[in-house]
C-alpha positions as CSV (number, residue, x, y, z in Angstrom):
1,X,0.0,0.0,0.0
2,X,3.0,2.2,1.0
3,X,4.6,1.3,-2.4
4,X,1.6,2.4,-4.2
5,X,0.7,5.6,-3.2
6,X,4.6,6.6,-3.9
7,X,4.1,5.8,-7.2
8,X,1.0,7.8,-7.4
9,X,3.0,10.5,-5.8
10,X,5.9,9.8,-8.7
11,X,3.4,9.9,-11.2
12,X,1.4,13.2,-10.4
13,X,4.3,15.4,-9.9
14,X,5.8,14.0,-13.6
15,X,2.4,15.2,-14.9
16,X,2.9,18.4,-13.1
17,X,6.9,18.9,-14.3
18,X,5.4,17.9,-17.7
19,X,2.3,20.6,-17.9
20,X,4.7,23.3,-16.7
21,X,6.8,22.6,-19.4
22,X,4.5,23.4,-21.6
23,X,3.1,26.5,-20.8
24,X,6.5,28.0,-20.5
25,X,7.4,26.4,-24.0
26,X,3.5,28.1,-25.1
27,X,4.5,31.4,-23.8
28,X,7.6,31.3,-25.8
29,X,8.4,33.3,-29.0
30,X,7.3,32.4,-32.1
31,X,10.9,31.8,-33.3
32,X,12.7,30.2,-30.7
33,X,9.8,27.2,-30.2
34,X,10.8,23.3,-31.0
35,X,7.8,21.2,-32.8
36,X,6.4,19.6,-29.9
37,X,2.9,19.3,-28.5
38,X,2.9,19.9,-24.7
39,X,-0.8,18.8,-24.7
40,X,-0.4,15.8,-26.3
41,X,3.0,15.2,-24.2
42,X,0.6,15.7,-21.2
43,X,-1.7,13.2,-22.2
44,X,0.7,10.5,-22.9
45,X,2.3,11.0,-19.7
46,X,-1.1,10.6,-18.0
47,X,-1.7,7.5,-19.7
48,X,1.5,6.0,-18.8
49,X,0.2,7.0,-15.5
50,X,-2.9,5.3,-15.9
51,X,-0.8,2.2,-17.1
52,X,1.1,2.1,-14.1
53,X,-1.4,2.5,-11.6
54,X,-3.1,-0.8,-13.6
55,X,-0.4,-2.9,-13.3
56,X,0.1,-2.2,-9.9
57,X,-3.5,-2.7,-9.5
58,X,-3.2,-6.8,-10.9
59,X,-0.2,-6.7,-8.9
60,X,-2.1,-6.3,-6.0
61,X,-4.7,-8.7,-6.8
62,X,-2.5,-11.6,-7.9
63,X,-1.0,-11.2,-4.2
64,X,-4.3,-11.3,-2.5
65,X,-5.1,-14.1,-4.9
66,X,-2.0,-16.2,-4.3
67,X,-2.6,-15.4,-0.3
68,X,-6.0,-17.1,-1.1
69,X,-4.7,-19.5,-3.1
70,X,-2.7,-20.3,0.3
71,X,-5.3,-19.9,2.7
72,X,-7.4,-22.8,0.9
73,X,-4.4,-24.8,0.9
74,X,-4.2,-25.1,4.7
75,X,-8.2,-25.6,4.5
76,X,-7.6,-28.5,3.3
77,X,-4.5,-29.8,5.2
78,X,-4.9,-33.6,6.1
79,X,-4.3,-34.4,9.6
80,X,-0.9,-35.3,10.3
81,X,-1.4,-38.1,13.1
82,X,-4.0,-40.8,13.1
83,X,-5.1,-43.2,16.3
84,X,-7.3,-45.2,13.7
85,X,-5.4,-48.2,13.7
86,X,-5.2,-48.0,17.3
87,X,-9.0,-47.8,17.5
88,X,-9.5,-50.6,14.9
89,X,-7.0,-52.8,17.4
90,X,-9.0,-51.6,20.7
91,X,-12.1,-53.2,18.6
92,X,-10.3,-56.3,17.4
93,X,-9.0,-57.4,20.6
94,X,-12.8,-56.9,22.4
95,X,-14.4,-58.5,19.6
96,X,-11.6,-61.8,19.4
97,X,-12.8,-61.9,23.7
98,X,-16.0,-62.0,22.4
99,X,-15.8,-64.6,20.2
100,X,-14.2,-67.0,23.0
101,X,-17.7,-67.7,24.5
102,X,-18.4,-71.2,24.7
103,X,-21.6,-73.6,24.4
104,X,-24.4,-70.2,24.4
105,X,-22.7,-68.1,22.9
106,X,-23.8,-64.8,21.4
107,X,-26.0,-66.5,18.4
108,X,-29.7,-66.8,18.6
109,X,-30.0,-69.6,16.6
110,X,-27.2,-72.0,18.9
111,X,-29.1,-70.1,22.0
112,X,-32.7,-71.4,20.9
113,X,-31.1,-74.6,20.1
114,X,-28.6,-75.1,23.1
115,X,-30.8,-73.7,25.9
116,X,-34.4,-75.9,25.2
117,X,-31.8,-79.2,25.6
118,X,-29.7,-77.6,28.1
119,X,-32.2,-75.8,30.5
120,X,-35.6,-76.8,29.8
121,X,-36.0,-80.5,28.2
122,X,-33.0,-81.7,30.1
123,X,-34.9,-84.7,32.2
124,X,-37.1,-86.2,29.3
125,X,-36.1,-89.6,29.1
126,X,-32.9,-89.1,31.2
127,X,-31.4,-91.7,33.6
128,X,-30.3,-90.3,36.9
129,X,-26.6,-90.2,35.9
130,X,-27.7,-88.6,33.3
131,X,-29.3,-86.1,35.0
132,X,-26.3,-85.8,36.9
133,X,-24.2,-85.4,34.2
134,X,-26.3,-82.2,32.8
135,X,-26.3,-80.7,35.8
136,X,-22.5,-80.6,36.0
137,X,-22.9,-79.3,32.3
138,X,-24.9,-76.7,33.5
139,X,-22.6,-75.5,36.7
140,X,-19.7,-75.4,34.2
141,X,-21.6,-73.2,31.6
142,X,-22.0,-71.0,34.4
143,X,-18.5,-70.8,35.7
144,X,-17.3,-69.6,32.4
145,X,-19.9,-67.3,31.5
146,X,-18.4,-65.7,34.9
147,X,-15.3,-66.3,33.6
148,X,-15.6,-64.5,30.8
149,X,-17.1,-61.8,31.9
150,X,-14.3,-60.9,34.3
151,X,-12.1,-60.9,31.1
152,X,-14.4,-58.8,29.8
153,X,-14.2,-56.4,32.4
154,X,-10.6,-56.5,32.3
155,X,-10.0,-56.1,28.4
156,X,-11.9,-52.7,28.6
157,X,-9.9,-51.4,31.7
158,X,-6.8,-52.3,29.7
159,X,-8.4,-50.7,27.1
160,X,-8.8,-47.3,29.3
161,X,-4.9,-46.5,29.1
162,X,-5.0,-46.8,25.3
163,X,-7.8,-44.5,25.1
164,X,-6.7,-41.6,27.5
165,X,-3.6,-41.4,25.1
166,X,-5.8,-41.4,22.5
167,X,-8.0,-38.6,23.3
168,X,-4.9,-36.8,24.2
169,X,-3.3,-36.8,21.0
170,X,-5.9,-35.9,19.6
171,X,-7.3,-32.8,21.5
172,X,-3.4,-31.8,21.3
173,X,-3.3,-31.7,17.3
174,X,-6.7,-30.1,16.8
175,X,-5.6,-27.0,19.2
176,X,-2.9,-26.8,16.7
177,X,-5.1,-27.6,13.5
178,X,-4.2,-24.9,10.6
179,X,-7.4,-25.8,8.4
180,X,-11.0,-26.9,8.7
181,X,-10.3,-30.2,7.0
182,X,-7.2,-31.2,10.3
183,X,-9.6,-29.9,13.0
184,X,-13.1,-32.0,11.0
185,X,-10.6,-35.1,11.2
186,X,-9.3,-34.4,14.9
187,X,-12.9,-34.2,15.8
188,X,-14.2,-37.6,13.6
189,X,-11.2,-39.4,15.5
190,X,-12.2,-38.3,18.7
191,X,-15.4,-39.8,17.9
192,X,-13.8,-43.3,17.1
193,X,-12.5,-43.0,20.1
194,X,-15.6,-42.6,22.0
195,X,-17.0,-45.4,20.1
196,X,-14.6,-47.9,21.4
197,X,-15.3,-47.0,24.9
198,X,-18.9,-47.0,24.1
199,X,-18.0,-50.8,22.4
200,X,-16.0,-51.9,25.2
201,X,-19.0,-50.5,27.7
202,X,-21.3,-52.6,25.4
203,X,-19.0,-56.3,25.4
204,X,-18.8,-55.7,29.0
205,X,-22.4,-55.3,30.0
206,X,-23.4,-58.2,27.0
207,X,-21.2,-60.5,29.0
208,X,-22.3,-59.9,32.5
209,X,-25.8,-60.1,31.7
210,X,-25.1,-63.8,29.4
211,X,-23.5,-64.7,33.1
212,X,-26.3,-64.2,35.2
213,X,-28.6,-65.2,32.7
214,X,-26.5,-68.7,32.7
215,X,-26.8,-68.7,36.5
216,X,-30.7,-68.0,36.9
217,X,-31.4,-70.5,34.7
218,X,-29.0,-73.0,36.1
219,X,-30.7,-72.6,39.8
220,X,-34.5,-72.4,38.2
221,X,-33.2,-76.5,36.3
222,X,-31.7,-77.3,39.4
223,X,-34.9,-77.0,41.1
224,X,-36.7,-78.6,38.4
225,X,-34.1,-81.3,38.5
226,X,-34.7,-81.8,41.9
227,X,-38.1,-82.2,41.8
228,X,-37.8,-84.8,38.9
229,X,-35.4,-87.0,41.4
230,X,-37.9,-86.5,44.1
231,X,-40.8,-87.9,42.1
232,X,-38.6,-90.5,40.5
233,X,-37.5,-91.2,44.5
234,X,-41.5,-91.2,45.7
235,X,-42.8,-93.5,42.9
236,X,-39.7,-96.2,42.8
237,X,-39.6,-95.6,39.1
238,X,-35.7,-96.5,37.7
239,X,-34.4,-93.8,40.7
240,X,-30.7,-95.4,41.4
241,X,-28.5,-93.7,44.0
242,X,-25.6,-91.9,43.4
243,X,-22.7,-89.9,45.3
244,X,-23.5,-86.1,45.6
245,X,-20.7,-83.6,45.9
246,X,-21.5,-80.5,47.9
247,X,-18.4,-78.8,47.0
248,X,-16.2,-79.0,43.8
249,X,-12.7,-78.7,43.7
């Protein structure tokens, strides 16, 4: 801006120097004047003026248009960091836990299937060692359900360092975003982020509830198991006695 209105400056007073020069060359004798036009002189200088003030007019704007030109470039920055494959492993080691559930595990079809044989027409033509034998079935279903569910539980605690560095990184490099498009991708990480958790929160909950699902329905059997042996015991039909064990090892 400084640089152009010195030119202006420039440029008016070599229109001035040039007018002057001709009214003194107009008031001149007849005799002593050169052929030259002081008007015309005048004018051209003006329009070199003019010329001037034009390029330095595009100069101006190619600036502001390469300053644009930059400006959109850091719009559209990518991201440098990325925790995606860290979320994508926080998933796949949940998800691999998941998948250890044996017997009923998270299928409808093998629950519908597994659970009517398992937990409700368990003593249909059954001996009493059979019986026996489901039962056990049954405690051990139970005892890894639990078990599984404390790994569960464990997985998304480990999980809770991983994601706390996470979300650090994160809020870090979108303070120091430079463009829309870093801080929109700080922002859709963060919300992987809190995905996982929400996943992990999910598993967890999924595999505490299968556990005490297991273990209701092993105690409501139980009961009906024992009231099968009872009648069995009361009517003398095929009951044979067996060893109970109170306590396992």
């Amino acid at each position: 801006m400084i640089l152009s209105v010195s030119r202006s400056r420039y440029l008016n007073a070599i229109a001035a120097g040039a007018l002057a020069i001709g009214i003194a060359l107009s008031s001149a004798p007849t005799s002593a004047q050169i052929v030259f036009d002081p008007s015309n002189y005048a004018q051209n200088v003006l329009t070199a003026a003019r010329a001037l003030q034009q390029i330095n007019n595009q100069i101006t704007s190619l600036a502001n248009q390469a300053q644009m030109l930059i400006n959109q470039a850091k719009q559209l920055a990518s991201l440098p960091t990325s925790v995606l494959s860290q979320i994508e492993g926080n998933f796949t080691e949940m998800k691999r836990l998941m998948g250890e559930a044996d017997r009923l595990a998270y299928n409808v079809s093998n629950i519908e299937s597994q659970f009517s044989s398992t937990f409700q027409n368990f003593a249909v033509g059954k001996s009493d060692a059979q019986l026996i034998a489901s039962a056990r079935e049954r405690w051990q279903q139970s005892l890894s359900a639990y078990e599984h569910s404390l790994k569960a539980g464990a997985t998304a605690v480990q999980n809770l360092d991983s994601t706390r560095t996470q979300t650090s990184t994160l809020v870090n490099t979108s303070q120091s975003a430079v463009g829309v498009l870093q801080a929109t991708q700080a922002g859709n990480q963060l919300l992987g982020v809190q995905t996982s958790q929400l996943a992990d929160l999910t598993s967890m909950l999924a595999a505490q509830g299968r556990a005490n699902a297991l273990e209701k329905s092993r105690q409501a059997a139980a009961q009906e198991q024992a009231r099968e042996q009872f009648g069995r015991f009361l009517t003398g039909s095929s009951y044979t006695p067996t060893t109970v064990r109170m306590f396992h090892d």
